[in-house]
C-alpha positions in Angstrom: 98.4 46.6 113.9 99.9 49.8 113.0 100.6 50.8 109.2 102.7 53.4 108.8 102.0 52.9 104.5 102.1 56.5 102.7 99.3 57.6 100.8 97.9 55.1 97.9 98.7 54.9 94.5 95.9 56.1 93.5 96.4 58.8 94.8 99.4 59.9 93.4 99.9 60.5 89.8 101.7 57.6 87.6 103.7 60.4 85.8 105.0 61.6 88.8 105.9 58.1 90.1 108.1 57.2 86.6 109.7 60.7 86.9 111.1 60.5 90.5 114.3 58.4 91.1 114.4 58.1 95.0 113.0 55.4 96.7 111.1 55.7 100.2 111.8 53.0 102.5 108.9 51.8 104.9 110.1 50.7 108.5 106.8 48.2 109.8 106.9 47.1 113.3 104.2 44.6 113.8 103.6 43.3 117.2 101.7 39.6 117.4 102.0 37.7 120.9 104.9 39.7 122.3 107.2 39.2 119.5 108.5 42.3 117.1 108.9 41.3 113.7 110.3 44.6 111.8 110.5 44.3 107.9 111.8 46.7 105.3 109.4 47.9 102.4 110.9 49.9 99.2 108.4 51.9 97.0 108.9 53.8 94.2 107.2 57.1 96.0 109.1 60.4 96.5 111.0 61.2 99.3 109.0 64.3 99.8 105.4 63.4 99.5 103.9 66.6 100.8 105.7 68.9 98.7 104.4 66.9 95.6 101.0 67.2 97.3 101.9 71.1 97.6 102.8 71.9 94.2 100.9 69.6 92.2 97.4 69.5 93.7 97.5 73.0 95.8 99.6 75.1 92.8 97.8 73.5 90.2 94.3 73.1 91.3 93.4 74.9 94.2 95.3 78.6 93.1 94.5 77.9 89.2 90.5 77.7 90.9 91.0 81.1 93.0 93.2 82.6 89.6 90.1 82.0 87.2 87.4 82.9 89.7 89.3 86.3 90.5 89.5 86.8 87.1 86.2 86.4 86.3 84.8 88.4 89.3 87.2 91.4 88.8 86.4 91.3 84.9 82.8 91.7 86.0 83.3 94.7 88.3 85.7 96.5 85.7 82.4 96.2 83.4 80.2 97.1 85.9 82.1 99.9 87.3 82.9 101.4 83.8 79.1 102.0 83.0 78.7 105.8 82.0 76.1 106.1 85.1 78.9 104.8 87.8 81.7 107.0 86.5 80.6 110.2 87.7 80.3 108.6 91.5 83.9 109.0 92.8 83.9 105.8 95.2 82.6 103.9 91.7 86.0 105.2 90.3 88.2 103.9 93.2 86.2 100.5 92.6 87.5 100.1 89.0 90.9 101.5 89.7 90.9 98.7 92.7 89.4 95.8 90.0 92.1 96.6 87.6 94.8 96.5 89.9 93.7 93.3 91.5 93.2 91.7 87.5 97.1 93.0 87.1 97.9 91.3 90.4 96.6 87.9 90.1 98.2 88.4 86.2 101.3 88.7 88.0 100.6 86.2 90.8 99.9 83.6 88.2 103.3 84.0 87.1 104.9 82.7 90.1 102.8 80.2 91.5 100.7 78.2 89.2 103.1 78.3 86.2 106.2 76.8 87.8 103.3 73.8 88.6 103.3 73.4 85.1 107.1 72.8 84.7 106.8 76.8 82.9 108.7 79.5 84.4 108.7 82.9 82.5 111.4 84.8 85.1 114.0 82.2 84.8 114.5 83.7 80.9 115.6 87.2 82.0 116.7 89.1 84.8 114.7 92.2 84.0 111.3 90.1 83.7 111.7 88.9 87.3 112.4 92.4 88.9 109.6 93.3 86.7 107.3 90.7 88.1 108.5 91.0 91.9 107.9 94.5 91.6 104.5 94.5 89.7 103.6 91.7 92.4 104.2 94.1 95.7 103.2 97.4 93.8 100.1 96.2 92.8 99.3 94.7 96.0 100.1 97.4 97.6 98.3 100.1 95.7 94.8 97.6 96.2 95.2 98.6 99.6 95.9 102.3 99.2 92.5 101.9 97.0 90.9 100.1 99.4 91.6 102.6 102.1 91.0 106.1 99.6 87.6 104.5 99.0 86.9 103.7 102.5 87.8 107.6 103.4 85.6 108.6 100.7 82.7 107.0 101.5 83.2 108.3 105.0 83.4 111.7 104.1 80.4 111.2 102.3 78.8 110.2 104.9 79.8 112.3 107.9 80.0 115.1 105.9 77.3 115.0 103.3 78.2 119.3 102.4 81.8 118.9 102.7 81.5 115.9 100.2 80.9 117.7 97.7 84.1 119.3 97.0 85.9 116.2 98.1 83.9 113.6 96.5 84.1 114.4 92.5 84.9 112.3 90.1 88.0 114.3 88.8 89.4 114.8 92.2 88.9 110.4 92.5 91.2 110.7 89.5 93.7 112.9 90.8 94.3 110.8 93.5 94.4 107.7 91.9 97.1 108.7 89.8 98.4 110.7 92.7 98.9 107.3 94.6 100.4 105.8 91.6 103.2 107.5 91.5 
């Protein structure tokens, strides 16, 4: 016997059920001793029941889990990175510039995916706060990877040329080229 029956409802939330309107209707073909007997089932489940499972369970749970855990973990390296002993390393300096970009872009991030989960959207309210927040979303993004990469060159210079390093791999010079790359 094949059931072709969506997902239970259990499995669905009751609050979503009362707010959709649209009704899903359920072709079953049952076979038994050669004969087809088709009915026609109506529910009281969305039409689209993968994008409910998309923005309520993946936006709300599943990037509100990676949002507070990247929070937390970049919050940690910005206080471990901003220790008086790590400041004077240069490749300690690209690691805080690169934990406080990445705490401004999951900020930013937050804005447009779990929020509109919650029925809360802060870019529909003004046009300058959403090309604000696109922007802030790709700059940021983009300048972790510039930091990424700067770091990567430093700590390769370091290492392949530990007598060079030392006019290349200062603190202030870190510095200068973080804001260098900001701009």
């Amino acid at each position: 016997m094949n059931d072709l029956l969506p997902l239970s409802k259990s499995f669905l939330d009751d609050t979503y059920l009362t707010l959709t309107q649209s009704t899903l209707f359920i072709n079953l073909t049952t076979t038994t001793n050669g004969s087809t007997l088709s009915t026609t089932k109506t529910s009281s489940f969305s039409d689209d029941i993968y994008r409910y499972i998309a923005e309520i369970i993946i936006y709300k749970f599943v990037c509100m889990t990676i949002f507070v855990i990247g929070m937390i973990g970049n919050g940690l390296c910005v206080i471990v990175f901003s220790r008086k002993v790590l400041r004077e390393r240069s490749c300690a300096i690209y690691f805080l510039a690169l934990a406080a970009t990445d705490l401004l872009n999951l900020s930013f991030s937050l804005i447009d995916t779990v929020l509109p989960s919650y029925n809360f959207s802060i870019t529909a309210k003004s046009s300058v706060i959403c090309k604000l927040h696109v922007f802030m979303v790709y700059f940021t993004s983009d300048y972790s990877n510039y930091l990424l990469a700067v770091a990567s060159i430093d700590r390769a210079v370091s290492i392949q040329y530990p007598l060079k390093a030392k006019t290349f791999c200062r603190a202030k010079v870190a510095i200068y080229i973080i804001i260098t790359l900001g701009t």
